[in-house]
N, C-alpha and C positions, 0 to 999 in steps of 0.2 A: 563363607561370611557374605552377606549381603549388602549393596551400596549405602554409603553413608548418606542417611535423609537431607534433603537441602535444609540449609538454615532457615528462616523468616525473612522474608524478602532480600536471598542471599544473590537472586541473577540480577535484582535491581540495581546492588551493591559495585557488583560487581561491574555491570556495564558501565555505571558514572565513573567509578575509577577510569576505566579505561577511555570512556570520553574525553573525561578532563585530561588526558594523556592527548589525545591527539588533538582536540582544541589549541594548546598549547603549541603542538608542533606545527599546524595550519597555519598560526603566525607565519610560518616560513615556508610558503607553497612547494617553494623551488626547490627546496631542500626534501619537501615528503617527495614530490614527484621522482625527483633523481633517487631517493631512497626505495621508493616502491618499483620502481624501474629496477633496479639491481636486485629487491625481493623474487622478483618472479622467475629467478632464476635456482633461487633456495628452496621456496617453496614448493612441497612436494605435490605431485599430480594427484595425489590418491588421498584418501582421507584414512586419518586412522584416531581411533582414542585423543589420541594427544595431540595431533596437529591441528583435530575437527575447528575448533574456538577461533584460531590463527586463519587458516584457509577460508572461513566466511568471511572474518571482517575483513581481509586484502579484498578477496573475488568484491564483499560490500562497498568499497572505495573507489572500486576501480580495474582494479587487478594492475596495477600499474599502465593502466592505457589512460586516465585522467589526465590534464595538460594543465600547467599550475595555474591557469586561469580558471576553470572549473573548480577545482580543489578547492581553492581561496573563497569562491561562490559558497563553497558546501560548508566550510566553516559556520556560514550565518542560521545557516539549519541545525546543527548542533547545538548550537548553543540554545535554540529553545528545544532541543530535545534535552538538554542539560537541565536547563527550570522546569520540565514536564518529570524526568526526573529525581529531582530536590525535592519540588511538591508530593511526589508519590512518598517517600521515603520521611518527610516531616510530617505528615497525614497521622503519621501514629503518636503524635502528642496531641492530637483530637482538635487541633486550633480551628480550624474549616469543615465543613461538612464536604464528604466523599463522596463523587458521583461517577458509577462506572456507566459510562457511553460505547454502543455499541459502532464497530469502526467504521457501519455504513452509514451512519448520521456523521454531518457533518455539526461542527460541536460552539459555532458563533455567538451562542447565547450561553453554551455556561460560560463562556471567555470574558462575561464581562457579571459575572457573579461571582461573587466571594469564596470560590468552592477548587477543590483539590479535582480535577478532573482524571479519570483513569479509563484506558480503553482495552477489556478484558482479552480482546485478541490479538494483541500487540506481541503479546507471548508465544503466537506461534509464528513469526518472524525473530522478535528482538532475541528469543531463548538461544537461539542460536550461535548467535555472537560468545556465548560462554559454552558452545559445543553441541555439536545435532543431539549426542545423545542426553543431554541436559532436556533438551524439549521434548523428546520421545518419553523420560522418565516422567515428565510433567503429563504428556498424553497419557501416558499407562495407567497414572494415579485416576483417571477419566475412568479409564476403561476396565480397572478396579473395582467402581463402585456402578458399575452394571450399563454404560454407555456402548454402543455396541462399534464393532471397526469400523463399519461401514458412515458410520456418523460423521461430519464435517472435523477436519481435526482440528481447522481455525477455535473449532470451539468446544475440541476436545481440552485443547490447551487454555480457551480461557477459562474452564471447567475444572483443572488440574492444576492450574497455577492459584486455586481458590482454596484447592483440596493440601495442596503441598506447601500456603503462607509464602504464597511468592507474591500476591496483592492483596493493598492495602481493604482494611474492612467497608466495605460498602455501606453509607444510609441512605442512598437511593440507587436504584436503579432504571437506565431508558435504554428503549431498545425501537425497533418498527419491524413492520413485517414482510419487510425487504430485507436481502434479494431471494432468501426459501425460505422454506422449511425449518432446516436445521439452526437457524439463527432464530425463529420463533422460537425453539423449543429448549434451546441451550439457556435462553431467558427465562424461560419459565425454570428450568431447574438451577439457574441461579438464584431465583427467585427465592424458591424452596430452600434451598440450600443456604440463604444468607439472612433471611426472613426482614427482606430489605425490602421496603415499597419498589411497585412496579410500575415505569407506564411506559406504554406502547403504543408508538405512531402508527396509527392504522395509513397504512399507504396505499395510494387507486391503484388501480388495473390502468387504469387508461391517461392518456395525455392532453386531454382536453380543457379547454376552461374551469370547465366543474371540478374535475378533478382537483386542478394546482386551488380552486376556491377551499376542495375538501381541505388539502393536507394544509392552508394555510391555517384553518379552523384549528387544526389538529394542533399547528406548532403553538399557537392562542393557549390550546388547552396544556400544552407542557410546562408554556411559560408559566401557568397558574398553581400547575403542580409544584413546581419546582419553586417558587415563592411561595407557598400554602405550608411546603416539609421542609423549607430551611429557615425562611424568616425571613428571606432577603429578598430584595428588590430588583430589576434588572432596571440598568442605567441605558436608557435609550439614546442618550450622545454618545455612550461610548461605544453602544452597539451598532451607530451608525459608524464611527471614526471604525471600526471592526470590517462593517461593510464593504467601506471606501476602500480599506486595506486587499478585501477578499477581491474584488472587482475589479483596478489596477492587475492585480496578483494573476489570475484569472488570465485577463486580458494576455498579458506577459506569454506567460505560460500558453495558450492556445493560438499565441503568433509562434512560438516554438515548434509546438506539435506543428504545425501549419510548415513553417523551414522542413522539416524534412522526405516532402514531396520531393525536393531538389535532388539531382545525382551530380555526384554522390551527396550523402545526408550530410549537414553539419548536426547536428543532434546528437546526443550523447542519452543514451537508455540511463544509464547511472542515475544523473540530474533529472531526469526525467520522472523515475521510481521514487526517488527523493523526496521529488516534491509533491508525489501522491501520499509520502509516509507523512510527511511535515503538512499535509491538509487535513492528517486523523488528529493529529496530534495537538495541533496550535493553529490552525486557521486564521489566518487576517493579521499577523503579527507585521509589527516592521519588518525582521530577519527576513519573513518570508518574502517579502517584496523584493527584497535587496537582493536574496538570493534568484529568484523571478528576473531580476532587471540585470543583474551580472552576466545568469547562464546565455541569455537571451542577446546581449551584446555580442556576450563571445560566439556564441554561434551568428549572429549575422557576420562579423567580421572573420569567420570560414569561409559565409558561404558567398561575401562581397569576392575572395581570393580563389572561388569555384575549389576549396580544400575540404574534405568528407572529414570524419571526428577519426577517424583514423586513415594511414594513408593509401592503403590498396583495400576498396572494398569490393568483392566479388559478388557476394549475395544479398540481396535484399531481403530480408525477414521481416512480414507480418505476424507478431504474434497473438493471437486474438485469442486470450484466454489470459485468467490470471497467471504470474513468472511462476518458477520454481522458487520456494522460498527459503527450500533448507541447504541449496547453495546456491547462489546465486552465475547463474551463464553465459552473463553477455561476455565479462571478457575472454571467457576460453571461445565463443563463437567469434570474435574478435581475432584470438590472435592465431587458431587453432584453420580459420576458413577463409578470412577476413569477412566472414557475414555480420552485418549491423541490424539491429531490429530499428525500421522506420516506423512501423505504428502499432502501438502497445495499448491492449486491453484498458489497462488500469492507470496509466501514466497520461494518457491523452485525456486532455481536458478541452471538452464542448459546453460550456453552461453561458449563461445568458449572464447581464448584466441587472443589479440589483437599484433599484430607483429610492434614492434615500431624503424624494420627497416628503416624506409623512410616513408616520409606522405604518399606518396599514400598506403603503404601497412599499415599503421595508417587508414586511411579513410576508406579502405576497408574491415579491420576488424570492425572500428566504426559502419560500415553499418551492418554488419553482428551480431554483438554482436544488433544492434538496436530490430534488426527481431527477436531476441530469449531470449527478456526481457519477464514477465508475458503474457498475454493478447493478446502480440503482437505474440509470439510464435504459440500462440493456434489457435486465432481468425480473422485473418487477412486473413486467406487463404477456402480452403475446410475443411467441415467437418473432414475429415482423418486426418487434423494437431490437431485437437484439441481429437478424440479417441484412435488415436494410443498410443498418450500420453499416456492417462486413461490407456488402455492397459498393457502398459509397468510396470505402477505405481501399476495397480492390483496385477501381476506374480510378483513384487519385494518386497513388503513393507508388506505383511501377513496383510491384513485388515481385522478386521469383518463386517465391515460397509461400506458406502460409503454416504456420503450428499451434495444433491445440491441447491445452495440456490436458486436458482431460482430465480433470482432478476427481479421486474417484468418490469426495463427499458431496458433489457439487451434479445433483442428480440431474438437475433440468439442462445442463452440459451434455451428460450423456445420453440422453431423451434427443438432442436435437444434431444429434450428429449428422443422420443423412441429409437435413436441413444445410448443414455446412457444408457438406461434401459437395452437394447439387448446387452450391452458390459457384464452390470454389470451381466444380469443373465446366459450368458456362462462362467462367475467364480463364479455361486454360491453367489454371492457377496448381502445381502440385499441391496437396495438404498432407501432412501426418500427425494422426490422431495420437498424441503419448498415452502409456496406461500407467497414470502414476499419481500419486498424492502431493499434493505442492509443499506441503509443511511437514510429511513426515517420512523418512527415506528407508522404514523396513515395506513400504507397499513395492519400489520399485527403487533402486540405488542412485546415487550420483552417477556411476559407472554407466549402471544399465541405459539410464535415460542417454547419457552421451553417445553412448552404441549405439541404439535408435535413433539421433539427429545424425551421427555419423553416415549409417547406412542410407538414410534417407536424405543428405544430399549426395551419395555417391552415386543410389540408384535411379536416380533424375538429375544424371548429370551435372550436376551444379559443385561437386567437387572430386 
């Protein structure tokens, strides 16, 4: 007999329940901490069927290494993951119109339109929390209807979680054509598949004036789509008050990335992943500020005390590639090496300030701050946008290591390997290249990936 079909958005159901479970408990930081503290001794090493659901969302929290002053931080992001949430799931008594946004747009203008916002590859993270193989099943339903392995899984899953009624019906869709390939083309067969209008930010090649002039053009022309198929207006005060929000937020956040040049690191990878889910999700919220201005405290008040986010750190970890997604590693690198990751692909935020003199110089920083979100920073352009980076992060952040996941849908990664390798050995710097998929764990296991950073800090010394 074969598995019983998921319900109709039965993983969404499921994770609010369990939100609203720990929202509640966050009330009382000290009490999850000493709680999660004592978990990690229950919880088993290995995954299996029944533990899969349990072992993400701890390793997602923390793993019990969180300190109740972070915790208490992490709360205020919840809670707009709770109303992102409620809105997904109320969507289907049709009150709002539905707009699924792709995760490397950043989303400040639907935020202040009347509309249910939903970001289709949130599912190859969030599916997890109710079991790896919950996401896998959601993959397979992809690769069922003729998507091939090899294909991104981020959007295998947002392809599957479309096919399996795990999100809500689309009447629009936005997408751009950043950061490959496989994010163009997953659009396009949502497209097809939802017979939802489409439009897509044509994104430059390049970093220049003309450029950030084009895509500001571009976001002009979204804004127009998007009040042309819904009816509605976009409220330029509140887009500003959105702004103000992203910009403060921003700032916060990029004096944090910036703390953990220091040895040892006060920085915490947790809060830091956090706060790159919580800019797909809600951008420019109060929470997010709050959350922004808490982590931010607590960590200079480590790093005024010269105290690391844990208290024996041996290895410094660059990890310059998207995390593993389908379980999450910093705390077993934590308690397992005491290695901390100082500077993270996707969690480090470098983006500019937005001038909210006048819309058009609104717009034009909106464009500009677009191009210098994660992925879109790096990968959008030539090779040079995404090593110079590396470069710069080498010479600043005193690393011993460097990891790249190598994700295997994520081609122009694998294209630029000897690129990274030649960066990494004029610093001296070891690298090991993982061979694995980040969201999906029949390419390469939990197990296996941890054997490979095992042997690879053993074989360089470093553990």
């Amino acid at each position: 007999m074969g598995e019983k079909a998921l319900k109709k958005l039965q993983v969404w159901k499921y994770q609010r329940r369990r939100l609203r479970l720990l929202i509640f408990l966050l009330r009382f930081p000290r009490l999850v901490y000493v709680l999660t503290r004592l978990l990690r001794f229950v919880i088993p090493g290995r995954e299996t069927r029944s533990n899969s659901a349990r072992r993400h969302s701890f390793s997602m929290i923390g793993g019990g290494l969180v300190g109740p002053a972070d915790l208490k931080a992490m709360r205020y992001v919840y809670l707009d993951y709770l109303e992102y949430m409620d809105d997904l799931l109320y969507a289907e008594k049709g009150t709002w119109p539905v707009v699924w946004s792709e995760f490397n747009l950043s989303n400040e203008i639907l935020r202040v339109l009347d509309v249910v916002m939903y970001v289709p590859e949130s599912m190859a993270i969030m599916g997890h929390n109710m079991g790896t193989h919950t996401t896998v099943k959601i993959i397979e339903a992809a690769e069922r209807e003729g998507l091939p392995t090899e294909f991104c899984s981020a959007g295998k899953a947002a392809i599957g979680a479309y096919l399996t009624h795990q999100a809500p019906k689309p009447d629009l869709l936005i997408s751009s054509s950043h950061p490959c390939d496989s994010v163009v083309s997953s659009y396009q067969t949502l497209e097809y598949l939802t017979k939802a209008p489409l439009f897509s930010v044509d994104t430059p090649y390049w970093d220049d004036d003309d450029s950030v002039d084009y895509y500001a053009d571009n976001l002009l022309e979204l804004i127009a789509f998007l009040e042309d198929n819904t009816g509605l207006k976009v409220n330029w005060d509140d887009l500003a008050q959105v702004c103000d929000n992203i910009n403060k937020t921003n700032a916060l956040l990029q004096e944090y990335t910036e703390m953990a040049r220091a040895v040892p690191s006060p920085c915490n990878l947790t809060c830091l992943l956090l706060g790159w889910q919580h800019s797909i999700a809600a951008h420019g919220t109060e929470n997010g500020l709050k959350f922004a201005q808490m982590i931010c405290e607590n960590a200079k008040a480590r790093l005024a005390k010269g105290k690391g986010v844990i208290k024996k750190q041996k290895i410094r970890v660059i990890w310059w590639d998207i995390p593993i997604g389908f379980h999450f590693l910093e705390p077993w690198l934590n308690r397992r090496f005491g290695a901390v990751t100082v500077a993270d692909f996707m969690g480090r935020v470098n983006t500019n300030m937005i001038d909210l003199s006048s819309r058009e110089t609104m717009i034009r920083d909106l464009a500009r701050s677009h191009l210098n979100i994660a992925m879109a920073r790096q990968l959008r352009g030539p090779a040079e946008f995404f090593t110079e980076e590396l470069k710069r992060i080498l010479e600043e952040y005193s690393g011993d290591c460097m990891i790249f996941t190598r994700h295997q849908g994520c081609k122009g990664g694998w294209a630029m390997r000897k690129l990274i390798r030649d960066v990494c050995q004029k610093s001296d710097l070891p690298v090991l290249f993982l061979s694995t998929d980040s969201f999906d764990p029949r390419f390469a296991s939990e197990q296996e990936v941890k054997r490979e950073i095992t042997e690879f800090f053993q074989n360089n010394g470093l553990a």
